[in-house]
N, C-alpha and C positions, 0 to 999 in steps of 0.2 A: 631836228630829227635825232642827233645822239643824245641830246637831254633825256628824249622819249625812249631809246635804246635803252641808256644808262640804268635812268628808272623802272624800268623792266628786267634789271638786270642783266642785260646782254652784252657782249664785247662789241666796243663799235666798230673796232678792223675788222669784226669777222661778219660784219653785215654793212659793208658797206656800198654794196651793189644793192642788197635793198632799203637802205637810207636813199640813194639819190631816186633810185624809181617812188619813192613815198615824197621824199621832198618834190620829185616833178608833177608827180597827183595833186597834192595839197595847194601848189603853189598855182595850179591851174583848175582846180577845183573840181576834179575828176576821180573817180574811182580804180582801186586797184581791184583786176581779176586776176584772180591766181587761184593754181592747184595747190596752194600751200599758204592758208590762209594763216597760220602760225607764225610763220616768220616775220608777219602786219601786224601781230598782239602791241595794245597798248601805243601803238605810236598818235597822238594827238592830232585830230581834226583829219585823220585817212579815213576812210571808206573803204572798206575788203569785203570785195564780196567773191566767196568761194568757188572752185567751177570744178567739174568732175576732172579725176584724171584721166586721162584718152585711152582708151583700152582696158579701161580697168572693168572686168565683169562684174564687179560687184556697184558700180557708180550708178544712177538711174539714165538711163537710157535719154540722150539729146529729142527722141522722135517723141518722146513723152509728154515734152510740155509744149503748152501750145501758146500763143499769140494772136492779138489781135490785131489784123492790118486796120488802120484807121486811113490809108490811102482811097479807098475807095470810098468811106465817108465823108472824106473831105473833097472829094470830087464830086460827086452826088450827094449834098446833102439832104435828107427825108424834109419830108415839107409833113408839116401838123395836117393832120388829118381828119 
């Protein structure tokens, strides 16, 4: 992770709360969400994916997007018809 800092130019003291949270993503192969997807630029093998910031009026609205439950597919699944 400070390789991947360095490289990017950053100071590693000064990001070093988000070095261990990227080193804990990567090491378990999970993604980071964050409101601050800049602060993830460039570090190798993370996953950042963006998320609005909470109250922000101008963010797109959480009721916007939608979802598909596949629980209910997988409990009843359609028979060929």
């Amino acid at each position: 992770m400070a390789a991947s800092l360095r490289r990017a130019g950053r100071k590693t003291t000064a990001r070093t709360y988000d070095a261990m949270i990227a080193a804990t993503a990567v090491a378990n192969g999970l993604p980071v969400y964050t409101c601050n997807p800049t602060d993830f630029n460039d570090i190798d093998g993370l996953e950042v994916i963006p998320v609005p910031v909470p109250g922000d009026p101008l963010a797109p609205s959480a009721h916007t997007q939608t979802t598909h439950d596949t629980t209910h597919d997988q409990e009843n699944p359609q028979q060929p018809g």
